[in-house]
C-alpha positions as CSV (number, residue, x, y, z in Angstrom):
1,X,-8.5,4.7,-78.8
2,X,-5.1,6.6,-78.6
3,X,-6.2,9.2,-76.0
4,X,-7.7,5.9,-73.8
5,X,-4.7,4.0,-73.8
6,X,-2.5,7.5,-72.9
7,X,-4.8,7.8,-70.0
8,X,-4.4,4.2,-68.6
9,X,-0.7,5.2,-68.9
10,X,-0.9,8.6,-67.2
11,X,-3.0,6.7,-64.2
12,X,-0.3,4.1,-64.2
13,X,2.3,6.3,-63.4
14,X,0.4,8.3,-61.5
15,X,-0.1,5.2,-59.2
16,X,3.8,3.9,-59.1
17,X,4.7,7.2,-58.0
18,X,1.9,7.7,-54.9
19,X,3.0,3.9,-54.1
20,X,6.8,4.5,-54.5
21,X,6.2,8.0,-52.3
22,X,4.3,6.3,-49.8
23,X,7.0,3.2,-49.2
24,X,9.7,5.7,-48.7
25,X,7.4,7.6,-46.1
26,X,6.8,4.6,-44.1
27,X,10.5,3.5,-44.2
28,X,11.5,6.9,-43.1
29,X,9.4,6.8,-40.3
30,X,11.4,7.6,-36.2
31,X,12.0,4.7,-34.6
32,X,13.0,3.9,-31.2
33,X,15.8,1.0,-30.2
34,X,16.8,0.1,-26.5
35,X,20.0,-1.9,-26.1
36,X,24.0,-1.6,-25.6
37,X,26.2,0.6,-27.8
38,X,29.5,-1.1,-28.3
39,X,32.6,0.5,-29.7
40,X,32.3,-0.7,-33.3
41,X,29.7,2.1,-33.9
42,X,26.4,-0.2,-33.0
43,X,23.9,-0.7,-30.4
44,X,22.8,-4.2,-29.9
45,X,19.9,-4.8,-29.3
46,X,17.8,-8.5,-27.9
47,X,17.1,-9.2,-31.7
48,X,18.9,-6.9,-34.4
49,X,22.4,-4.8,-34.8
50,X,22.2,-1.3,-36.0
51,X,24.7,0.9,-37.2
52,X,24.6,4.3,-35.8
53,X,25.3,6.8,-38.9
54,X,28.2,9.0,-38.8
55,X,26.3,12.2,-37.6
56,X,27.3,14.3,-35.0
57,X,24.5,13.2,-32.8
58,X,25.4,9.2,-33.8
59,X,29.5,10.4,-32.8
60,X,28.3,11.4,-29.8
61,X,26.2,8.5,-28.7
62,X,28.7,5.9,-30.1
63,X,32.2,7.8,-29.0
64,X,30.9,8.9,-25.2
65,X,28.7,5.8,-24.4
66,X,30.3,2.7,-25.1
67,X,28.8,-0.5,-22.8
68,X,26.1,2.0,-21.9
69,X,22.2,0.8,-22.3
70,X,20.4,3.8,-24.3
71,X,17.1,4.5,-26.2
72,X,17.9,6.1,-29.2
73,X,15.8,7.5,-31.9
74,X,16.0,8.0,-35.1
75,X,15.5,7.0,-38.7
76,X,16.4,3.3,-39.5
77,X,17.5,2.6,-43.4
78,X,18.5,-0.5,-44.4
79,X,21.4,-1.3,-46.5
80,X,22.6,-4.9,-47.7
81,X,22.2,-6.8,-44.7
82,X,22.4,-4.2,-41.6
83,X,20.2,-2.0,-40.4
84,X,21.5,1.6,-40.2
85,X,19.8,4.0,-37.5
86,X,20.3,7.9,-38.0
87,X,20.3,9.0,-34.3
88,X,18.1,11.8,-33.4
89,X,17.6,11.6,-29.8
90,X,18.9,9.1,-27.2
91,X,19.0,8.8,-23.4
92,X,21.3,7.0,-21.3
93,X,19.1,4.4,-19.0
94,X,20.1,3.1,-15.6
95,X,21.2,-0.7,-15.8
């Protein structure tokens, strides 16, 4: 009975892990945003604000484009309320 009940708790784990693992995975996943980058660090979008991380790709998008549309890409984490995108590529698009 013992060595039953340690494997339904090995395979428990096991499980929470894999399902934790996998829910970080998918939230770490690139994604692209298109909208205006404003001089408080963010690009606004038509439906959400996201915070461009302090990297030196986000300085550069956030201190040399401000009012400029872009398509940036990166990873988005989110954090209380706001959506924070760690910029790994943008472009500059016409207006």
């Amino acid at each position: 009975m013992q060595r039953k009940a340690l494997l339904q708790w090995l395979l428990t784990g096991l499980m929470t892990i894999l399902i934790t693992a996998l829910a970080a995975s998918a939230m770490a996943a690139e994604k692209t945003v298109i909208g205006k980058v404003n001089d408080n660090y963010q690009i606004v979008t038509d439906s959400q604000i996201y915070e461009i991380d302090n990297t030196e790709k986000g300085k550069e998008l956030a201190e040399n484009h401000v009012g400029a549309k872009v398509e940036a890409t990166g990873t988005v984490a989110a954090r209380d309320d706001m959506k924070i995108l760690t910029v790994v590529s943008f472009k500059v698009l016409a207006e």
